[in-house]
MILUM-57921 format. One record per residue (C-alpha): residue in one letter; x, y, z. Coordinates in Angstrom, 1 decimal. Each point is the difference from the previous one (the first is absolute). Last residue first. Example, Ala and Ser with C-alpha at 12.3 -4.5 7.8 and 13.67 -1.06 7.14 Angstrom:
2
@residuo S; east 13.7; north -1.1; up 7.1
@residuo A; east -1.4; north -3.4; up 0.7
***
This chain:
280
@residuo X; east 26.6; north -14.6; up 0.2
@residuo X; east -3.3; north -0.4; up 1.4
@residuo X; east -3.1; north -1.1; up -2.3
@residuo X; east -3.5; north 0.5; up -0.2
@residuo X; east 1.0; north 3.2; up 2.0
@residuo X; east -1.5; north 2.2; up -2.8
@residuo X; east -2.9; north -1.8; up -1.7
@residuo X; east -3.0; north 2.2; up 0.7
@residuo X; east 2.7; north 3.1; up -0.7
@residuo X; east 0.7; north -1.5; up -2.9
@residuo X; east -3.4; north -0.1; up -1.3
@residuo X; east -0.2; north 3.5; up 1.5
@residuo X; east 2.6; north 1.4; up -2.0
@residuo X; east -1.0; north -1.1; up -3.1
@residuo X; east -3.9; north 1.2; up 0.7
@residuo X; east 1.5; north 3.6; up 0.9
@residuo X; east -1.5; north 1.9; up -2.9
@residuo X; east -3.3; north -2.4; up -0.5
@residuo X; east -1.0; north 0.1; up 3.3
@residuo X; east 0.4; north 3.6; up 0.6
@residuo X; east -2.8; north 0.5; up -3.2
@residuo X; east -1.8; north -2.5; up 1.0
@residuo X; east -0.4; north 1.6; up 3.4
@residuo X; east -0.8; north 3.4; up -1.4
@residuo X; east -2.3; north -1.3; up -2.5
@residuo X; east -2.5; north -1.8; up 2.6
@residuo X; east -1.5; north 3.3; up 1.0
@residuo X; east -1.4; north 0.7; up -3.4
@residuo X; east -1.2; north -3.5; up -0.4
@residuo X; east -1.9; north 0.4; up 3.3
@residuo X; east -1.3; north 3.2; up -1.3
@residuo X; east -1.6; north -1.6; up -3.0
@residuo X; east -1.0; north -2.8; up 1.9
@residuo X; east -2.1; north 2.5; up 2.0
@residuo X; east -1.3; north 1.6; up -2.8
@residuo X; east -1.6; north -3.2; up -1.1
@residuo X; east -1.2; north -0.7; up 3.5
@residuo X; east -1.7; north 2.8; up 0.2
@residuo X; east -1.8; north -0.5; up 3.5
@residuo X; east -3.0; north 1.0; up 1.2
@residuo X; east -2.1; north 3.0; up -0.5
@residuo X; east 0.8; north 1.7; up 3.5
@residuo X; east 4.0; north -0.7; up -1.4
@residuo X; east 2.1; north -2.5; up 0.5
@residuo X; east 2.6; north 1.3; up -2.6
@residuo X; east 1.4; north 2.1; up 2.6
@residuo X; east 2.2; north -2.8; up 1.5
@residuo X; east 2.4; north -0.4; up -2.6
@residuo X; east 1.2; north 3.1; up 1.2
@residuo X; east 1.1; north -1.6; up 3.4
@residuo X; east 2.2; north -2.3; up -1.8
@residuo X; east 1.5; north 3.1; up -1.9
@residuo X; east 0.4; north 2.1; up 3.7
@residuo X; east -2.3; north 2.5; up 1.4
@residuo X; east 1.4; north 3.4; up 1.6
@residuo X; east -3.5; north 1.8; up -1.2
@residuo X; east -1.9; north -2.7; up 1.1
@residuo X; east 2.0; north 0.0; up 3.2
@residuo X; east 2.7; north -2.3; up 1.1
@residuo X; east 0.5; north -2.2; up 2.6
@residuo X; east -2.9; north -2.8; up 0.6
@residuo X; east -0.2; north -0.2; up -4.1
@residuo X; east 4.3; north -0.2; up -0.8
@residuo X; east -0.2; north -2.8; up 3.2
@residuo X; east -2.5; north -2.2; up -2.1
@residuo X; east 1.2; north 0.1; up -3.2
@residuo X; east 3.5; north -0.8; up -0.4
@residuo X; east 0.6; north -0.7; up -3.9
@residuo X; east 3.1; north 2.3; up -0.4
@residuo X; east 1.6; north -0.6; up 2.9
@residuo X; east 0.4; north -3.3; up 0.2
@residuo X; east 0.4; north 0.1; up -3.9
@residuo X; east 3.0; north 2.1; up 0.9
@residuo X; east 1.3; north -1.9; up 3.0
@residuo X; east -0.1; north -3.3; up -2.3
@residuo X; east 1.7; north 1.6; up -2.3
@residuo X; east 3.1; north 1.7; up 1.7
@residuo X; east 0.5; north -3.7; up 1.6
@residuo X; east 0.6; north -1.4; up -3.4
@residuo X; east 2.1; north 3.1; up -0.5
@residuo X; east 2.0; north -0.3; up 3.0
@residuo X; east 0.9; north -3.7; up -0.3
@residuo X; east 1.2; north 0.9; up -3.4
@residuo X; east 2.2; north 2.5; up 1.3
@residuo X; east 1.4; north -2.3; up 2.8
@residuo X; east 3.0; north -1.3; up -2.1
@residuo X; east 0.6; north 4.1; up -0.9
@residuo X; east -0.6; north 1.3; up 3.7
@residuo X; east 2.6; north -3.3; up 1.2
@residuo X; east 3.2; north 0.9; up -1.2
@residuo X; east 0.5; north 3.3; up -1.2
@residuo X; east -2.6; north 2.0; up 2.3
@residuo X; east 0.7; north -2.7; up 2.7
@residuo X; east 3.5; north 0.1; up 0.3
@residuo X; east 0.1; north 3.8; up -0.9
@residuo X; east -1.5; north 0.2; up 3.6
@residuo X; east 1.8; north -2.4; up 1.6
@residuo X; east 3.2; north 1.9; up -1.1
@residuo X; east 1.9; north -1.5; up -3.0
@residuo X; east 3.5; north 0.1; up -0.2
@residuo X; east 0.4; north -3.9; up -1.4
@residuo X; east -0.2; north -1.3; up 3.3
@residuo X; east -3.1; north 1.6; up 0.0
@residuo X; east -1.4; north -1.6; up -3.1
@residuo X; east 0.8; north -3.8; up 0.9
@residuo X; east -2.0; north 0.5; up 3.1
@residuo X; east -2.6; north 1.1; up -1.8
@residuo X; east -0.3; north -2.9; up -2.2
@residuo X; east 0.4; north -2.6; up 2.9
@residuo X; east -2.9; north 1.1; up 1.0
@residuo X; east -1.7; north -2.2; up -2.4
@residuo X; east -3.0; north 1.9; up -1.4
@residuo X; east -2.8; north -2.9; up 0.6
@residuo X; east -0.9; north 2.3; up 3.1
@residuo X; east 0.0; north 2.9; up -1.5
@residuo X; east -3.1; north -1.8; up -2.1
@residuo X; east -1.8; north -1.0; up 3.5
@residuo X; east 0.4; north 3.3; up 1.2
@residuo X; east -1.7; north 1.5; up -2.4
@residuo X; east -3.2; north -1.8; up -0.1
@residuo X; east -0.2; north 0.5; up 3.8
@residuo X; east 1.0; north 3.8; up -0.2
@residuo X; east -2.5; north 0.8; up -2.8
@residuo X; east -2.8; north -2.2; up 1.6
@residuo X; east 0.1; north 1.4; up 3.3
@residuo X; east 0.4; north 3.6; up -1.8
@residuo X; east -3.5; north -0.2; up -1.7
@residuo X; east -2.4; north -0.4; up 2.8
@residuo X; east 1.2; north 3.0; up 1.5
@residuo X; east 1.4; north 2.0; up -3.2
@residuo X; east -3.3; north 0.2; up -0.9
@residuo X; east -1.1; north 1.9; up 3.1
@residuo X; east 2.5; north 2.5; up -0.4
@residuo X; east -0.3; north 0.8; up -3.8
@residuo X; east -4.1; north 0.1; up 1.2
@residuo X; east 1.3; north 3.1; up 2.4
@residuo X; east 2.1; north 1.1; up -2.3
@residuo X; east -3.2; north 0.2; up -2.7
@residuo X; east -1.4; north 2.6; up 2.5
@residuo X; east -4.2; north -0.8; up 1.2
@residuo X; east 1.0; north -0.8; up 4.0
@residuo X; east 3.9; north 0.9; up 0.2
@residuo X; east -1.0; north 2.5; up 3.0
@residuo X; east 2.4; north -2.1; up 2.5
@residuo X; east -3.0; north -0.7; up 1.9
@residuo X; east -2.8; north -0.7; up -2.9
@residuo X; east 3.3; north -2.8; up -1.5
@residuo X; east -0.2; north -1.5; up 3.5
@residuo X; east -3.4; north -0.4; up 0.3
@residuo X; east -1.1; north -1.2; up -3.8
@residuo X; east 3.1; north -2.7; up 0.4
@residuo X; east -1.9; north -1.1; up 3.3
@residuo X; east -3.2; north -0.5; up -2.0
@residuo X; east 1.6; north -1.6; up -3.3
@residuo X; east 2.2; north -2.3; up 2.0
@residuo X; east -2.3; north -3.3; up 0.2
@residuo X; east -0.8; north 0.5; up -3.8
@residuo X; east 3.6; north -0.5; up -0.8
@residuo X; east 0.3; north -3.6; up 1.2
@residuo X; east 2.8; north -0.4; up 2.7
@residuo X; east 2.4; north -3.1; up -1.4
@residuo X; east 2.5; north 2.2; up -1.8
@residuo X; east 0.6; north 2.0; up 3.4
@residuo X; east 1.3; north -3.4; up 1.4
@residuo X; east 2.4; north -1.0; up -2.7
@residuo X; east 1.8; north 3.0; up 0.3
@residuo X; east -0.3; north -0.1; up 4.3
@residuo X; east 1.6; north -3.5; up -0.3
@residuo X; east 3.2; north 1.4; up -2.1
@residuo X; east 0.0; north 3.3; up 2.5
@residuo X; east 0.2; north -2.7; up 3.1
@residuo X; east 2.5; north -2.0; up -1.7
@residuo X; east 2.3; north 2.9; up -0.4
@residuo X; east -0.7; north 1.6; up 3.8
@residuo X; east 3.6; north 0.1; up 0.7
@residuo X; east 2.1; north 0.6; up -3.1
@residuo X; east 1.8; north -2.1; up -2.5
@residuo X; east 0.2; north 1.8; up -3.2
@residuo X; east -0.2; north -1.5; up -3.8
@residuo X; east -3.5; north -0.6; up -0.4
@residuo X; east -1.8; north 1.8; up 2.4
@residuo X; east 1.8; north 3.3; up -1.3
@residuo X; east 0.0; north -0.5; up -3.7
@residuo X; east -4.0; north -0.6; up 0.6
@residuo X; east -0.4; north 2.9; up 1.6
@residuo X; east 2.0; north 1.9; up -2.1
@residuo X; east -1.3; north -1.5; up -3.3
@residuo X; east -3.4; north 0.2; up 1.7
@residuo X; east 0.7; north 4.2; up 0.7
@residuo X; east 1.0; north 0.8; up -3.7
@residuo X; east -2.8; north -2.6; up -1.2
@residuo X; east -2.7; north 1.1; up 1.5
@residuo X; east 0.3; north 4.2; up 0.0
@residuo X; east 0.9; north -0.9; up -3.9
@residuo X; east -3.1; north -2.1; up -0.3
@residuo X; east -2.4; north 1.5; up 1.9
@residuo X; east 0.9; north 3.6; up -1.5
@residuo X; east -0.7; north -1.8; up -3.3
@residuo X; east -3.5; north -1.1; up 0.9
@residuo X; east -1.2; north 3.2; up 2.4
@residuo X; east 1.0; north 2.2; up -2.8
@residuo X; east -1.5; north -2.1; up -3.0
@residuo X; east -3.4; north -0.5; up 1.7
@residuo X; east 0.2; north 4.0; up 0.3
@residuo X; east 0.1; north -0.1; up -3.5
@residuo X; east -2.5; north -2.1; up -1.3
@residuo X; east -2.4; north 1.2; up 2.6
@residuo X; east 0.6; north 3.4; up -2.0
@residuo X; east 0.4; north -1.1; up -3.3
@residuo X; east -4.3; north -1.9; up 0.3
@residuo X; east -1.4; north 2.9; up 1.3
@residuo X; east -3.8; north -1.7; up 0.3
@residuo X; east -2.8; north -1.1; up -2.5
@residuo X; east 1.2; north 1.5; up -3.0
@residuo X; east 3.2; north -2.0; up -0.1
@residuo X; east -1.9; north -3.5; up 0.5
@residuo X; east -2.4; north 1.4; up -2.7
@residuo X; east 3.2; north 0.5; up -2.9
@residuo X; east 1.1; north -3.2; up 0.6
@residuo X; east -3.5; north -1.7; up -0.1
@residuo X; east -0.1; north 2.0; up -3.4
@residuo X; east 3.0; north -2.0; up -1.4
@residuo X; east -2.5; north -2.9; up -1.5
@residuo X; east 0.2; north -3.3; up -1.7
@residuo X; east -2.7; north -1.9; up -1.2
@residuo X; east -1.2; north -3.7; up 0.7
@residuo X; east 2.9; north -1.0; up 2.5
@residuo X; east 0.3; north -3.8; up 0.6
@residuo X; east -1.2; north -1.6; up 3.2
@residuo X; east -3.4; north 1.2; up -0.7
@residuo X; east -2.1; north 0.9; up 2.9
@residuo X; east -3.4; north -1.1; up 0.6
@residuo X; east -1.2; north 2.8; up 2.8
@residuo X; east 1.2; north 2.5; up -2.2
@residuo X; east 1.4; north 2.8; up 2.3
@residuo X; east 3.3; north 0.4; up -1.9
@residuo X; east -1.9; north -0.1; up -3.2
@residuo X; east -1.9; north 3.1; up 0.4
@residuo X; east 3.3; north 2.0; up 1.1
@residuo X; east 1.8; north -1.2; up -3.2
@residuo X; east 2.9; north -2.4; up -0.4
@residuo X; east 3.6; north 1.7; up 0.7
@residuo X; east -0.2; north -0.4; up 3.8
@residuo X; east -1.4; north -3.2; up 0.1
@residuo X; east 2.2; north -2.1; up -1.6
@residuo X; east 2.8; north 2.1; up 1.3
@residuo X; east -1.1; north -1.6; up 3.6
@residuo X; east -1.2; north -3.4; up -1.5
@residuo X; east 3.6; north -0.6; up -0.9
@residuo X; east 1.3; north 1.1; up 3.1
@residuo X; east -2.3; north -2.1; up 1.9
@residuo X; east 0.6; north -3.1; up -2.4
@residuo X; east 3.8; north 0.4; up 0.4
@residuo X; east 0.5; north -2.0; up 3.5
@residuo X; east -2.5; north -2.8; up -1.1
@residuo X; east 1.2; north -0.5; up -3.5
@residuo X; east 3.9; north 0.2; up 1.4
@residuo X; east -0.8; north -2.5; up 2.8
@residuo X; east -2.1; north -2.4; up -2.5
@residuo X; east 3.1; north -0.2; up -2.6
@residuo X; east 2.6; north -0.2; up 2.5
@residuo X; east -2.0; north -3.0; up 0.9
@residuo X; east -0.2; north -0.9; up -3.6
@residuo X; east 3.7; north 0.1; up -0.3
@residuo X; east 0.5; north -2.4; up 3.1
@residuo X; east -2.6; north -2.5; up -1.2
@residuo X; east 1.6; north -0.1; up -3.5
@residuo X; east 3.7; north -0.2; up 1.4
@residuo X; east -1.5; north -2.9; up 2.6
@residuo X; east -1.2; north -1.4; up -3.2
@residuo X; east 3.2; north 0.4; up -1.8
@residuo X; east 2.1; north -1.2; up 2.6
@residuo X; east -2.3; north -4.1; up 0.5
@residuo X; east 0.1; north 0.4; up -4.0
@residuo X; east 4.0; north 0.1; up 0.3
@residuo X; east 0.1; north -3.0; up 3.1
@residuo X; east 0.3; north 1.7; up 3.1
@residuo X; east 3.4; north -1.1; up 2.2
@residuo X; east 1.2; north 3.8; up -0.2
@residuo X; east 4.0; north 0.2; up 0.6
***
């Protein structure tokens, strides 16, 4: 029971509110200022006094950021590398993460370790021998050959974030199912695949926007004509400068895919943020 005195709990609530007032300002500023500029025109973009609010609206930064480069086909093959990422990442971190999680096996704690470990090795420090090995196996400038590299920075995660949700799946469960008649595969697939569906998706996100906003590999691996959307973006630093109006424009563009996902699985993610909170 709270020992603050009513005024004492509506100033804390006050304090508290504001602070979630101040995060959300700061985290949405960017965005805002992002479709601020986009739909404002070109002249104004590059106003050295800004206005906060838009003066005129505009759709023919829209129609430059398309001029400027193929905007579909970066689009595209963005699309490819992102959702083969997520099914190749989830099909083989459910397994992985089924496997660490509910079999005993020599070496477990070793593989547990070795998750945590790759997650620690900055990206940058792998560019050079990723460049190598993919030149060797011929997969130097093919969007399986990004899939691949993806998947090996993303899979750590996917297993680790899975596990921890099949964990909170009482085993028990299963059991229950295969003295029923169940195999251990229909155990699962009954049982536990529809409790760790949320799981899943919330981990099907993250993968995607992994995926989707990954700059630095997608320019070291790909050709200009093989160019991903983040490295489309790029071609509005021109010999001129930059068009920053048109830019925002493009980075509005790019941003619709992942607002789009959110907004069709944000029920399912919520829950799959809270899944485990409690065991039954």
């Amino acid at each position: 029971m709270s020992t603050l005195a009513p005024g004492a709990r509506r100033k804390s609530k006050a304090g508290w509110n504001l602070l979630g007032l101040l995060v959300f300002v700061t985290a949405g500023f960017p965005v805002y200022w992002m479709l601020n500029t986009a739909f404002k025109p070109a002249k104004d973009a590059i106003d050295p006094d800004p206005s906060l609010l838009p003066t005129g609206l505009t759709l023919g930064n829209f129609s430059r950021a398309l001029d400027i480069a193929d905007f579909w086909g970066p689009v595209g093959r963005s699309l490819i590398v992102s959702l083969s990422v997520v099914a190749i990442g989830v099909v083989v971190g459910t397994l992985a993460a089924l496997a660490i999680s509910r079999f005993a096996f020599r070496g477990r704690k070793i593989v547990i370790v070795g998750i945590l470990a790759v997650q620690m090795v900055p990206l940058v420090a792998m560019i050079i021998p990723v460049f190598l090995l993919l030149n060797d196996l011929d997969q130097y400038d093919k969007l399986s050959g990004l899939i691949v590299t993806y998947l090996t920075f993303i899979l750590p995660f996917t297993v680790w974030t899975l596990r921890g949700f099949i964990v909170n799946i009482p085993k028990e469960l299963e059991e229950a199912a295969m003295v029923d008649g169940c195999s251990p595969t229909g155990a699962f697939l009954r049982v536990v695949f529809p409790l760790l569906a949320p799981g899943m998706v919330a981990t099907s996100v993250y993968a995607f926007v992994q995926a989707w906003n990954e700059y630095l590999y997608a320019l070291m691996l790909l050709s200009q004509k093989n160019q991903t959307a983040t490295v489309w973006l790029g071609n509005f630093t021109t010999k001129h400068g930059t068009e920053y109006a048109p830019m925002m424009a493009g980075s509005t563009m790019m941003a619709v895919p992942i607002v789009v996902l959110f907004l069709l699985v944000q029920r399912k993610m919520a829950a799959g943020l809270t899944a485990g909170a409690v065991k039954g």
